[in-house]
C-alpha positions as CSV (number, residue, x, y, z in Angstrom):
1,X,-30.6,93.4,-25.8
2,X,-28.1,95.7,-24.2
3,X,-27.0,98.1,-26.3
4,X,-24.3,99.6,-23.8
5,X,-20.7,99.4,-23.8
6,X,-19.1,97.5,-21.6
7,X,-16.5,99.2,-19.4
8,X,-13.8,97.2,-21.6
9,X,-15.1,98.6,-25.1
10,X,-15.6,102.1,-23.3
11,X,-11.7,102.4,-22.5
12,X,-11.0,100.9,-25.9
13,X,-13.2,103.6,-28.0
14,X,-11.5,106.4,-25.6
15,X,-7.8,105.2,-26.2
16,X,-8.9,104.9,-30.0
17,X,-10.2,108.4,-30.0
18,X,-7.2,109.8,-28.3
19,X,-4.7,107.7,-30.7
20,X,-6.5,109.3,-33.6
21,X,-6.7,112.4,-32.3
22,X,-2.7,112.6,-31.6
23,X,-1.8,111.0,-34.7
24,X,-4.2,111.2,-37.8
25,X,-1.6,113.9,-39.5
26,X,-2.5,116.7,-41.9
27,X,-0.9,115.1,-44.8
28,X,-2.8,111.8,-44.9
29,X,-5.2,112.7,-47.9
30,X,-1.8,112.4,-50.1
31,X,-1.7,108.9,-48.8
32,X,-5.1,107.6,-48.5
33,X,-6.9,107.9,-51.7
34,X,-4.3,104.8,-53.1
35,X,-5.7,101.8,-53.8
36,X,-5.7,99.4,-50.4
37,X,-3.9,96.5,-52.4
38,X,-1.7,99.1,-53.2
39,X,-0.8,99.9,-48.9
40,X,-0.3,96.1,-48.1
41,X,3.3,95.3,-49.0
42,X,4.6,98.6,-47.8
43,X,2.5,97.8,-44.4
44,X,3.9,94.1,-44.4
45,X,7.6,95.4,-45.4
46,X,7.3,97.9,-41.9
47,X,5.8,95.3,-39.9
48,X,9.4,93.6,-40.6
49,X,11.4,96.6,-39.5
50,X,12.0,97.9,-43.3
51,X,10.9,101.1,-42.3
52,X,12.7,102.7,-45.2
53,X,10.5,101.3,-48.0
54,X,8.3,104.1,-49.5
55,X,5.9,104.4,-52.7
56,X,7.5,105.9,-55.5
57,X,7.4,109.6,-55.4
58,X,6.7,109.9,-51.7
59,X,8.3,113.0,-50.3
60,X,10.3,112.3,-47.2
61,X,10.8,116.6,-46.9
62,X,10.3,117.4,-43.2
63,X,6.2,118.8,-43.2
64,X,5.0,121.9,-41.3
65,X,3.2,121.5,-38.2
66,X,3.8,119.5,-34.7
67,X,4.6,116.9,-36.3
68,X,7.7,116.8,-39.0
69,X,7.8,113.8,-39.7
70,X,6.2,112.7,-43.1
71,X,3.4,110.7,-42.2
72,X,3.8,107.1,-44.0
73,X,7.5,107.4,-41.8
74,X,5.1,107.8,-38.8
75,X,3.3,105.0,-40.1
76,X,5.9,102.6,-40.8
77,X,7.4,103.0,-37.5
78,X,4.2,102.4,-35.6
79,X,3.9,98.9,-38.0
80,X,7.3,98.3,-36.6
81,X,6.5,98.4,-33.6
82,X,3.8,96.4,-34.2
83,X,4.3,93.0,-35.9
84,X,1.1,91.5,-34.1
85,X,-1.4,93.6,-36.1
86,X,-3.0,91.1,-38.6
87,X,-3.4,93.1,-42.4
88,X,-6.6,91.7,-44.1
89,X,-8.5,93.1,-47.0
90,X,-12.3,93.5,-46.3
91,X,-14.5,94.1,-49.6
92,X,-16.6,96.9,-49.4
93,X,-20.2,96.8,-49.3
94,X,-20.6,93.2,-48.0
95,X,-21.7,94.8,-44.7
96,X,-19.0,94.1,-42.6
97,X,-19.7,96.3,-39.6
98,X,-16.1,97.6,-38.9
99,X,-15.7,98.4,-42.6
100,X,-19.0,100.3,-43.0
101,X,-18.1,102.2,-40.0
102,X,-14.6,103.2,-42.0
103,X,-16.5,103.8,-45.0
104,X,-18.7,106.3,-43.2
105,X,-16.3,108.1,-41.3
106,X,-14.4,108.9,-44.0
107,X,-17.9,110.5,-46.1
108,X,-18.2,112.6,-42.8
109,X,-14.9,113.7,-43.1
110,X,-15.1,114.7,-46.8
111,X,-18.1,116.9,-45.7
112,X,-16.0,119.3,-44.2
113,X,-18.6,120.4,-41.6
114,X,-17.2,122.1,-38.2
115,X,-14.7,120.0,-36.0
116,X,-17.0,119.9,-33.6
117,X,-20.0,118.6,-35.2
118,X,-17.6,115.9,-37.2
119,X,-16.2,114.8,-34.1
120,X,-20.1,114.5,-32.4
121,X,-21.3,112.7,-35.3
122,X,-18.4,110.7,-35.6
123,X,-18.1,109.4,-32.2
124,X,-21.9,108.3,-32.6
125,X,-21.3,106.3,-35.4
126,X,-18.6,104.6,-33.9
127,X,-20.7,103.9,-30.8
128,X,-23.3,102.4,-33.4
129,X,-20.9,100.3,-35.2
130,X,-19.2,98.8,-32.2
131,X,-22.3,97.8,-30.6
132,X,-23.4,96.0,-34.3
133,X,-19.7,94.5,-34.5
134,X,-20.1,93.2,-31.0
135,X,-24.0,91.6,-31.6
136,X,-22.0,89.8,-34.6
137,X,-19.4,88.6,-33.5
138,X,-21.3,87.5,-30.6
139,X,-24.0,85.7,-32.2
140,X,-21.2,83.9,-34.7
């Protein structure tokens, strides 16, 4: 069994790490720690352009940083932009690969070891999981 990337997943894993990299914003823990359920119509409602649809309570203040704008209005207007991104709910612990590999990034990132180490450790479990996605999806 080859366990490699292809060239094609290689270039997708870069472009996903230098996405993340540019965009994941300070802020997001004010965001995150909702309910999923609770993300899907405000994802839905940007997909359709209504990129002025916010939870309750969600400061739209300018932030500090490189990047002033709040970060569900970055959001929304990458949904926007995006109507062919499909939303679906995956339940946890049911060992779906990609979600696994979401659920153990974000334990890594609650660690709060060095950036350095997070990112080395992170980009091997991504390796792992995209290599158990692919044998999956693959074999279904």
């Amino acid at each position: 069994m080859d366990l490699n990337l292809t060239a094609e997943e290689s270039a997708f894993r870069e472009e996903l790490r230098a996405w993340l990299a540019a965009n994941v914003p300070k802020d997001w823990n004010e965001w995150r720690e909702k309910p999923l359920e609770e993300s899907f119509p405000y994802l839905r409602a940007w997909q359709r352009g209504r990129i002025e649809r916010m939870p309750e309570g969600y400061s739209l203040l300018p932030r500090r940083g490189p990047q002033a704008a709040p970060t569900l209005v970055r959001l929304a207007g990458i949904m926007a932009q995006h109507p062919e991104i499909r939303l679906q709910h995956v339940h946890s612990h049911t060992g779906h690969p990609l979600n696994e590999a979401a659920d153990a990034l974000a334990s890594l990132a609650q660690r709060g070891l060095p950036a350095v180490e997070t990112r080395s450790r992170a980009e091997g479990l991504v390796d792992a999981f995209v290599r158990t996605w692919r044998d999956q999806t693959n074999r279904g």
